[in-house]
N, C-alpha and C positions, 0 to 999 in steps of 0.2 A: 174382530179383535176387541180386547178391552184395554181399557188404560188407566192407573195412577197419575195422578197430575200434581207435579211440583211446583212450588209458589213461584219462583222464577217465567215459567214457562206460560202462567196463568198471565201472569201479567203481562208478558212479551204479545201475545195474542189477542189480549182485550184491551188492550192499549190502541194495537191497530184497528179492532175492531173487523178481525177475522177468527175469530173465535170459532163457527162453524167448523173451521175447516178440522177440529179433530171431534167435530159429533159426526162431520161426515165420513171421518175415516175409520171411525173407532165406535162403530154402531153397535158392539156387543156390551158398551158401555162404557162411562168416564167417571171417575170418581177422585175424592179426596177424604183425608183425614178431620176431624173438623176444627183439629186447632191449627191447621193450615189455614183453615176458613177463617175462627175467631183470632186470632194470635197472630200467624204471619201477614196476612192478606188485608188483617186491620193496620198491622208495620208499616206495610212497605206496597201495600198495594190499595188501598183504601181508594183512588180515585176510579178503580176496576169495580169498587164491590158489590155497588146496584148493580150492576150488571152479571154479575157474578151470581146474584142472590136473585135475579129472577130467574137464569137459567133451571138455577136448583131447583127456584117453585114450578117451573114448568115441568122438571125432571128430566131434563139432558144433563145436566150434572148429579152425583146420588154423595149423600155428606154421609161417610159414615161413623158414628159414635162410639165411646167406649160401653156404651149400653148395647148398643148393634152388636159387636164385636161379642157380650157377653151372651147378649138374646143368643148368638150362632155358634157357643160352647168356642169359639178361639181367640177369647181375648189374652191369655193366657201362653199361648200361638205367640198375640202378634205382639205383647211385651217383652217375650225373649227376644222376639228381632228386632224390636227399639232397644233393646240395651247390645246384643251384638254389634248392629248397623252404628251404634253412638261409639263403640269400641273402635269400629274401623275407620268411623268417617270423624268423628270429633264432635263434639256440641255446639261447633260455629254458628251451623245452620241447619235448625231442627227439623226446617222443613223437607229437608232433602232424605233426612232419614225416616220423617213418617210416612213419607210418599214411597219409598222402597218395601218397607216395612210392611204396610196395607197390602200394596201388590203381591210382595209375599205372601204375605199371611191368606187373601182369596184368592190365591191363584190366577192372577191377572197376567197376561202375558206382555203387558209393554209398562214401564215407566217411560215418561215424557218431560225430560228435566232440559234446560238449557245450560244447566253447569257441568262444563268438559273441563276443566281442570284437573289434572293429574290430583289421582287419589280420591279424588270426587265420585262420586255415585255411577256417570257415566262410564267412565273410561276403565273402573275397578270392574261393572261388571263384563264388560267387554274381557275381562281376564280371567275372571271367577267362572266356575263350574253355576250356574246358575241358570234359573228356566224365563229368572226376565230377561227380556230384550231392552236397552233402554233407546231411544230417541233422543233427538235433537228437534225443534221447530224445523228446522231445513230438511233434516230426513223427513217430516212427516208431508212436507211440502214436495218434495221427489219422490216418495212412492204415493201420495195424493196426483201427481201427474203420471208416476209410470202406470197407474192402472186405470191409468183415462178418464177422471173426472176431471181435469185440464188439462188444458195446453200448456205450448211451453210458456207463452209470452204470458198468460195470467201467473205462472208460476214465479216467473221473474219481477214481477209487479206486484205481487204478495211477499215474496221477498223482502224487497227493496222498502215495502211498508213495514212489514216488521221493525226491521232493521232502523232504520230512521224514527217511529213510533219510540224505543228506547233505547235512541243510542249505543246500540252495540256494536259497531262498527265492524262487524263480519263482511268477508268475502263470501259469493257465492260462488265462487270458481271454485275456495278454496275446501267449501261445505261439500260440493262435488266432488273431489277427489279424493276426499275421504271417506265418502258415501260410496265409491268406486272401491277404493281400496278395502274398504270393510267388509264391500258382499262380494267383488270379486276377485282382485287381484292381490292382496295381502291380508285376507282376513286373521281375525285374535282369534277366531274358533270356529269349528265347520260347520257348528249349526246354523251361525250367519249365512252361510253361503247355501246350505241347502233348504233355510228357510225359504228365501228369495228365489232359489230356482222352481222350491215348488209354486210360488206365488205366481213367477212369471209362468209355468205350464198352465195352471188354474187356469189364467187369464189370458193365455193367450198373447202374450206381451212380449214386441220386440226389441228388446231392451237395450242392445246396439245403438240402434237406428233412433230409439227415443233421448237414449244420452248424449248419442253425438248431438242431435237436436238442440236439447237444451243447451249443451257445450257450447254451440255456435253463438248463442245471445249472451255470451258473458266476457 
């Protein structure tokens, strides 16, 4: 899979200083816009940015440019979807729309935003006819465990570090049940549900048995 990365979610994660965990999961690539990089991340995240900025020199992070975007003939692409996405979402916060926007525009299959507020980026595309999936840190954290690169007890200890790392004061019962409800039992749309079922056939994954699991530690 690959992934968009929203400024939010950047910083949830390098705060804790679990950041790996979406180069682990998201090995077909991670990226951002770069005035997420220069602009938002200088905001509102500046105490992540060395960190931030060696990833990229290593190349687990890839920055891409309104030069990149033109080198690839779709910069043009991915302007119309920054003024739609600013139509639907507002100009609060830009980061949210350049990161949708990117995905869009390379055909990235996951954004990874931590803002779930109605009308927000997540929960709109959860409604919209749309080929991204978006995420949550806690989704990527339960399907990081449903395909067995942990346990459940790291998962809950990565959690809990997020979480406390900045202040978000999230439930993870409550991240669960809506992670349930999304792929199984009340999904927004059936690609959720058959994305996931072909994931767990792939893998081989008993995905009862691992949920109740984690269920029990919360």
């Amino acid at each position: 899979m690959r992934a968009s990365l929203d400024t939010n979610v950047i910083i949830h994660l390098y705060r804790a200083g679990l950041q790996n965990i979406l180069f682990d999961l998201f090995v077909d690539g991670v990226f951002i816009y770069e005035q997420i990089h220069d602009v938002e991340l200088d905001h509102h995240g500046r105490d992540v940015l060395g960190k931030v900025d060696a990833d990229i020199e290593s190349g687990k992070i890839e920055v891409y440019t309104d030069q990149n975007l033109k080198d690839m003939a779709v910069y043009k692409i991915f302007e119309s979807n920054v003024n739609e996405n600013r139509w639907l979402y507002g100009t609060g916060d830009l980061g949210e729309v350049y990161a949708i926007s990117l995905a869009q525009t390379l055909g990235a299959y996951s954004l990874v935003t931590d803002d779930t507020k109605q009308g927000g980026p997540y929960m709109s595309l959860l409604q919209y006819e749309d080929d991204i999936m978006p995420f949550t840190f806690a989704d990527v954290l339960i399907l990081r465990y449903l395909i067995g690169l942990v346990d459940e007890n790291r998962t809950v200890k990565d959690f809990d570090a997020i979480n406390a790392a900045s202040n978000l004061n999230w439930s993870f019962r409550s991240q669960l049940t809506k992670f349930i409800k999304r792929f199984y039992k009340d999904p927004y749309r059936k690609e959720d549900t058959e994305w996931i079922k072909k994931l767990s056939e792939e893998r081989g994954i008993k995905v009862k048995s691992k949920l109740e699991s984690l269920s029990r530690l919360l």
